[in-house]
C-alpha positions as CSV (number, residue, x, y, z in Angstrom):
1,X,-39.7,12.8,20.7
2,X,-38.1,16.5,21.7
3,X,-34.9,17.0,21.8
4,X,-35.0,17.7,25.2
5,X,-37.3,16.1,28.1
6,X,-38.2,17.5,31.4
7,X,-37.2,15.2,34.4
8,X,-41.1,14.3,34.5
9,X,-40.2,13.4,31.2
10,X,-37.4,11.1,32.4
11,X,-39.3,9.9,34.8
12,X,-42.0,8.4,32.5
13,X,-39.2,7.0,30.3
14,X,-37.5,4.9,33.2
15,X,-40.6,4.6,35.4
16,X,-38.9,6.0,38.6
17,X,-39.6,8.6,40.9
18,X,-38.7,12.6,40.6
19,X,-36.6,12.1,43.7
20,X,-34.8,9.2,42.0
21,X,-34.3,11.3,38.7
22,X,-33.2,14.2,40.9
23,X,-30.1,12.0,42.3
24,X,-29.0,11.0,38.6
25,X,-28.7,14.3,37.9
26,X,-27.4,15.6,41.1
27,X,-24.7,12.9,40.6
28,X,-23.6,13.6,37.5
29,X,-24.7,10.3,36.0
30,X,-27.7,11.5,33.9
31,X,-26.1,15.0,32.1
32,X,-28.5,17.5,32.2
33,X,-29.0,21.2,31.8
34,X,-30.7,23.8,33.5
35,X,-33.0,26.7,31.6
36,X,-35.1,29.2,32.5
37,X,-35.1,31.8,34.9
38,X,-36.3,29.3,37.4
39,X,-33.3,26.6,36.5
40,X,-35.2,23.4,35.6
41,X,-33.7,20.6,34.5
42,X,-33.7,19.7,31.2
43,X,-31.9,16.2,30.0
44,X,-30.6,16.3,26.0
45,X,-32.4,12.9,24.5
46,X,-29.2,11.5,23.6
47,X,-27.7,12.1,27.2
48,X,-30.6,9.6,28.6
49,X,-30.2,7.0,25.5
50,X,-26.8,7.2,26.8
51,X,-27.4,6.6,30.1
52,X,-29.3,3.7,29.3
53,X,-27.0,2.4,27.7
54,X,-24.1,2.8,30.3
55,X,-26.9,1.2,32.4
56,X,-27.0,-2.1,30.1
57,X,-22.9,-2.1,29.9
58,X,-22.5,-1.5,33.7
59,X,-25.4,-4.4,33.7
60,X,-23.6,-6.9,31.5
61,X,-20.5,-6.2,33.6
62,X,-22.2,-6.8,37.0
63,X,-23.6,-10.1,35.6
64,X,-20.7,-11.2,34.1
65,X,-18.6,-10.6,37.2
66,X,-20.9,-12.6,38.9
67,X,-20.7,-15.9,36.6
68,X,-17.0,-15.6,37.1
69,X,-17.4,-15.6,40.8
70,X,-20.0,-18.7,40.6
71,X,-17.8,-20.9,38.4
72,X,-15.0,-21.0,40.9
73,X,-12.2,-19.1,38.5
């Protein structure tokens, strides 16, 4: 894989839209950069492998959250 992906890229990797990549970025929560004359977005490969991962944690905290809610604590 390249060290860094396009935001079609991204989108492939986490099967969403461009628009939804778009907002990551726009909101800070997927760190990207931009390059080029034009200014596209490029996203380091270990910036999304992060965000993936902050997605499992934030996951796993959601859930657990939940099953303490459920058990009547």
């Amino acid at each position: 894989m390249p060290r860094f992906l396009t935001l079609a890229d991204v989108c492939d990797q986490l099967q969403i839209s461009a628009a939804q990549a778009y907002a990551l970025v726009r909101s800070g929560e997927l760190k990207a950069i931009q390059v080029g004359g034009r200014g596209q977005w490029r996203v380091e490969d270990v910036k999304l492998e992060e965000y993936i991962q902050e997605s499992y944690a934030k996951a796993e905290r959601m859930l657990a959250e939940n099953r303490r809610d459920h058990s009547g604590a």
